[in-house]
N, C-alpha and C positions, 0 to 999 in steps of 0.2 A: 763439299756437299752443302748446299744449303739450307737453311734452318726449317724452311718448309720439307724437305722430304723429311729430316730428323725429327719432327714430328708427324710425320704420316707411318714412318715405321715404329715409332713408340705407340703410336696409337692400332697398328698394324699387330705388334704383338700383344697388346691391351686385349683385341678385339679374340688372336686365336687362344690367349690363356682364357679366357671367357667361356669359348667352343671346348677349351679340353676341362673344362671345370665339369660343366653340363653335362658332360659325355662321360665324365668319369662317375656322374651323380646316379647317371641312367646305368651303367655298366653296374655299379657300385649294388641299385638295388636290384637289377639282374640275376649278378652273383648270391644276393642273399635269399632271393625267392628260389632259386635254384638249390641250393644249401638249407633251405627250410629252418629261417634265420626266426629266434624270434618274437611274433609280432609284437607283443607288451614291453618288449625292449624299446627305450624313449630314444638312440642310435637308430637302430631298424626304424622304426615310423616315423624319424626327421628325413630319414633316405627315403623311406617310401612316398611321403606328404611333399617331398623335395619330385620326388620322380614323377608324380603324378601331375604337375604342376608343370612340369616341361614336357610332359607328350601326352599331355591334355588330347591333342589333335590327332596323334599317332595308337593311341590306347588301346580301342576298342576297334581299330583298322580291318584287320585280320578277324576272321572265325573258326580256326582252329578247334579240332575235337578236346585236345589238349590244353590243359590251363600252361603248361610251362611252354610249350612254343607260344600260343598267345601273349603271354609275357617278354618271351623272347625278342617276339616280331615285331609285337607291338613299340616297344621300350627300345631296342635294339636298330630299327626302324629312327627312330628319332636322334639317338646318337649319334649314327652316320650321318645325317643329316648336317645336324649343330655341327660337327666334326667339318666336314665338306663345303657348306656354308661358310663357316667362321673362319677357314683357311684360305678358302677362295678370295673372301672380301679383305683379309691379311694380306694374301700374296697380289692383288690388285694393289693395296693402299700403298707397298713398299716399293711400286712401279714394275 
C-alpha cells in the first residue's frame, strides 16, 4: 500500500471519529433534556452550549407543539447528519 492511501485513511478515520464525537454531543444532550437533566449543572450546560453550537442550523427547524420532539428533531436532525456526512467523506477518502 502506499503511503498516500495510509494517510488518506488515517485522515479518513480522523474525519468519522470527529462525526461520532458530534453526534454523541447532540445525542448526549438529547438524552439529557429528555431525562430533565439539571440545568445549573456546569456538565449539563457544556453539553447543552456544546449542542447548541453544532445544530445552530438544524435547532429551531421543526415547529412542533411539543418542546421534547422539537428537541428531538431538531438536535437529532443534525446528528444524522454529522453521522452520514462524516462517514461518507471517511469512506470516500479510504477509496
Amino acid at each position: 500500500m502506499s503511503p498516500y492511501h495510509s494517510g488518506s485513511n488515517s485522515a479518513g478515520r480522523v474525519i468519522a471519529m470527529i462525526a461520532d464525537v458530534m453526534a454523541l454531543i447532540l445525542g448526549l444532550w438529547i438524552l439529557m433534556y429528555l431525562l430533565d437533566a439539571n440545568r445549573a449543572n456546569e456538565l449539563v450546560q457544556f453539553v447543552h452550549n456544546a449542542a447548541d453550537v453544532l445544530a445552530g442550523w438544524s435547532r429551531d427547524l421543526f415547529t412542533f407543539n411539543e418542546a421534547w420532539a422539537r428537541v428531538v428533531a431538531g438536535y437529532g436532525l443534525a446528528a444524522v447528519v454529522y453521522l452520514f456526512v462524516g462517514h461518507a467523506i471517511a469512506g470516500r477518502m479510504r477509496g
